[in-house]
N, C-alpha and C positions, 0 to 999 in steps of 0.2 A: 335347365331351370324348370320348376314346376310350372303347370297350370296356372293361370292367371284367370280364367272363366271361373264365374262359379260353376259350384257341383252341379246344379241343374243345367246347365251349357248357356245360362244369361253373360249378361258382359262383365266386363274382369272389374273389381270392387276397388275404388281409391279409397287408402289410408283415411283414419276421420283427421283431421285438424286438429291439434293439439293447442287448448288458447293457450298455454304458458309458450307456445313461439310465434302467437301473433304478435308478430313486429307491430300494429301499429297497435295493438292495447301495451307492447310495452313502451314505446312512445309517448305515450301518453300517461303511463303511469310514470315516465320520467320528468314530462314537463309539470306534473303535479307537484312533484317531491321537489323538482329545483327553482318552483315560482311562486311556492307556498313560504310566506311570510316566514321569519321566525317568531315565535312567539315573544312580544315584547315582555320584559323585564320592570318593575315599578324602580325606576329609581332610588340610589339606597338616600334614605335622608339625613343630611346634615343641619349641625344645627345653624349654621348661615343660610340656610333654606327657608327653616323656620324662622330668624328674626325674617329675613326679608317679606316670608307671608304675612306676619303680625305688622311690620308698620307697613303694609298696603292696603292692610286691614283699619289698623289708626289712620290713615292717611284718608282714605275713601267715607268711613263708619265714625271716627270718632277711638278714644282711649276704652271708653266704654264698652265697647265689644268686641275687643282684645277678651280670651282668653284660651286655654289650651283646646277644649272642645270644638272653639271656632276655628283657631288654624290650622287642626287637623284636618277639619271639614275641606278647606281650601286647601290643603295638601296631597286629599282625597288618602288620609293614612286612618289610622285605629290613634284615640288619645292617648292610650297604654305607648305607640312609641314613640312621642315626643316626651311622654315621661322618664324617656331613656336617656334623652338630652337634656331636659330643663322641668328639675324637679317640682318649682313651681311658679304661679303667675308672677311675683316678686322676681326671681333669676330673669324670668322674661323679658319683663322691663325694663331692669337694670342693662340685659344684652340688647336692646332696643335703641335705650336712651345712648349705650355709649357707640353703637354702629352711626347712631347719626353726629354723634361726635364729630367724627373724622371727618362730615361737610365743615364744620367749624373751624379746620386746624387752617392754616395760612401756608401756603407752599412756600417752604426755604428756601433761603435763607429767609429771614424775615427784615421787614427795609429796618435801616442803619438807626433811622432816628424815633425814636420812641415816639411820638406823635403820629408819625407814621402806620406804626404799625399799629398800636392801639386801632388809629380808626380799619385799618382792614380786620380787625380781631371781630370790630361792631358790626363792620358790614357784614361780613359770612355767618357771623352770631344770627342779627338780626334774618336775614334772606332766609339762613336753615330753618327758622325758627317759624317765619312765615309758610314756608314749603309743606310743617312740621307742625302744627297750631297745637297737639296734644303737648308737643314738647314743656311747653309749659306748666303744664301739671305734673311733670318728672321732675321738673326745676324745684316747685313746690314742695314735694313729697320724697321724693329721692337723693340723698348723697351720692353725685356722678364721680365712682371711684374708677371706674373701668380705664382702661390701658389709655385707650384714644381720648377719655374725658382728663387725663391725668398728662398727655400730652396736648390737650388745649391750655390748660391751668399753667404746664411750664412755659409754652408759647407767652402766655400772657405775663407769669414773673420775667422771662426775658426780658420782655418788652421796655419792664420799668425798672429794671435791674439797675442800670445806669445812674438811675435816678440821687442826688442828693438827697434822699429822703429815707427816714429809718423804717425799720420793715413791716411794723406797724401802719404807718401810713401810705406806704406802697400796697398794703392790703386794703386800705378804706379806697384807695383810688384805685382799684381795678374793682371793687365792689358797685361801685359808685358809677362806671363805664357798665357793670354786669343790669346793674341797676335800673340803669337808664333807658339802656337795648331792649332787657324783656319788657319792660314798661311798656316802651313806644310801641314793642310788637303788641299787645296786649289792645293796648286804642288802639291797633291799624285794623284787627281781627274783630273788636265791636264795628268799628266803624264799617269795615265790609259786610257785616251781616246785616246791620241796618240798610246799607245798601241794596243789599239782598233780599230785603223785605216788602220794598216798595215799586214799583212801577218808577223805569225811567222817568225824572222830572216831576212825580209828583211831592215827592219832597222837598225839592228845589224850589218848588211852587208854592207852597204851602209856609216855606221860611220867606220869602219873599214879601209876602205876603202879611206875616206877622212883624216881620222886620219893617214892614214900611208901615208899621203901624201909628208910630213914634212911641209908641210905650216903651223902647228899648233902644235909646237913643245913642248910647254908646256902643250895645252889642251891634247896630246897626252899620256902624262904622268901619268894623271889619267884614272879612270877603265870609261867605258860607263854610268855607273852607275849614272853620273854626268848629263849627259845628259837625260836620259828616264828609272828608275829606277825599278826594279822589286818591287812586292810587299812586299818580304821577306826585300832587301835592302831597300824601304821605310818604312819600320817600322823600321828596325836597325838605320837609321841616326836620323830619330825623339827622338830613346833612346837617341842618343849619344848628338843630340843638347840641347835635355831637360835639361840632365846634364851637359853641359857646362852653360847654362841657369843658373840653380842652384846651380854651384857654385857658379857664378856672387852671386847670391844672399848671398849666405854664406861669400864670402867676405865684404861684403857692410855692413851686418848681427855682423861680426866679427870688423869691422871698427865702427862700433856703437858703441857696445861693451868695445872701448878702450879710444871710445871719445864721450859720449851720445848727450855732447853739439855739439858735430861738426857737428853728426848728424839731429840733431835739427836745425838747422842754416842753414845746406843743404838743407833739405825740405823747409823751409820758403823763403830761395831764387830765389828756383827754382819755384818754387808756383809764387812769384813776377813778376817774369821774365814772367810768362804765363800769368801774370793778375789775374791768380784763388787767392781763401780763399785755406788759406793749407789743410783743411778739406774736400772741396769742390769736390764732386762725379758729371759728367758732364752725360747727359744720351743724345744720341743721339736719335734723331727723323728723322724718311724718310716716303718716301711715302713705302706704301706697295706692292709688286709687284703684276702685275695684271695677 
């Protein structure tokens, strides 16, 4: 073997280090490569992404600041791609109104006896609709055609299918229960914001007060209740009207019943009188709100 000295007779020279075989730089550039994240991915968007951002948006804001610009912003996407989904604020709402549909429907079977099920039709009506307070300006301004609003509506023919009654007038009584629901949500939503407006008990205080004035001798005589109702008491009066409600119907029900023709001649009069076909379902058209 050769000389290992150097040429001047110093000590014998070790190799340099070569860093592409230090082990532990390549150690380390291993634990980089297999601890290093992957780069996350944006979620691709759907448009049940989008309804869901927009009524959490109506739900929290109001209908009012609902539109594409906003739920992109909450989707953290570009407007341009929700216009890939939902051409415009109209589609929107319509897909809105009928996602929350589906709180509405009644889980099947639905009960046997048409009284029955009406009132679960009112309650889930009513609840979603509380939950949902924009709903009501879709009620307003919007025909709910959509798949889930089109299966509330047959729920609800089921209901009264049964009914002795011609189809005409099974349409004024499920208007009439439609009627009644959004009404009472409508007072239960002033009355919570009045609630909302005051100081525990100063309003309490303040009726109390003028009530015991005697100027209002009769208004005096019932509870406050009548005026700015608690939550517990607005749900109790909705029970109690509901079924004043249906009785109505069960007598009307009960009057068919004894005179099919009378009923029949009722309907087509009243039909007359309005100018409709007795058959004839009327579907209101608005503008939609902006």
């Amino acid at each position: 073997m050769g000389d290992q000295t150097g040429g001047s007779g110093g000590p014998a020279l070790e190799p340099a280090a070569d860093p592409a075989l230090d082990m532990d730089v390549v150690a380390s550039a291993v634990d980089l490569v297999w601890t290093k994240p992957t780069a996350r991915r944006r979620p691709a968007l759907t448009r049940e992404a989008i309804v869901e951002a927009a009524i959490a948006i109506a739900d929290a804001e109001g209908i009012e600041a609902v539109s594409i610009r906003r739920v992109a912003a909450a989707l953290d996407a570009r407007p341009m791609t929700l216009y890939s989904h939902i051409a415009r604020k109209d589609g929107l709402l319509a897909l809105m109104a009928d996602h929350i549909a589906a709180e509405v429907l009644v889980p099947e079977p639905l009960p046997a006896r048409w009284r029955d099920a009406l009132r679960a039709i009112a309650h889930r009506t009513r609840d979603s609709s509380l939950r949902h307070p924009w709903m009501l300006r879709i009620h307003a301004g919007h025909p709910l055609l959509g798949p889930n609003a089109l299966r509330h509506a047959e729920q609800s023919a089921a209901a009264v299918a049964e009914l002795p009654l011609p189809p005409r007038r099974r349409v004024a009584l499920l208007r009439a229960i439609d009627t009644y629901t959004l009404g009472h949500v409508a007072t239960e939503l002033h009355e919570r914001q009045a609630r909302d407006a005051y100081e525990p008990g100063v309003l309490q205080s303040y009726l109390a007060d003028v009530l015991g004035s005697g100027d209002h001798p009769h208004l005096a005589q019932l509870p406050m209740s009548i005026v700015v109702a608690s939550e517990t008491d607005a749900r109790e009066r909705f029970e109690e009207g509901l079924e004043w409600l249906l009785d109505g119907i069960a007598a009307s029900v009960d009057a068919a019943l004894e005179d099919p023709a009378g009923a029949d001649a009722a309907g087509a009069d009243a039909s007359a009188r309005k100018g409709q076909q007795p058959d004839g379902v009327r579907v209101r058209r608005c503008q939609a709100p902006e």
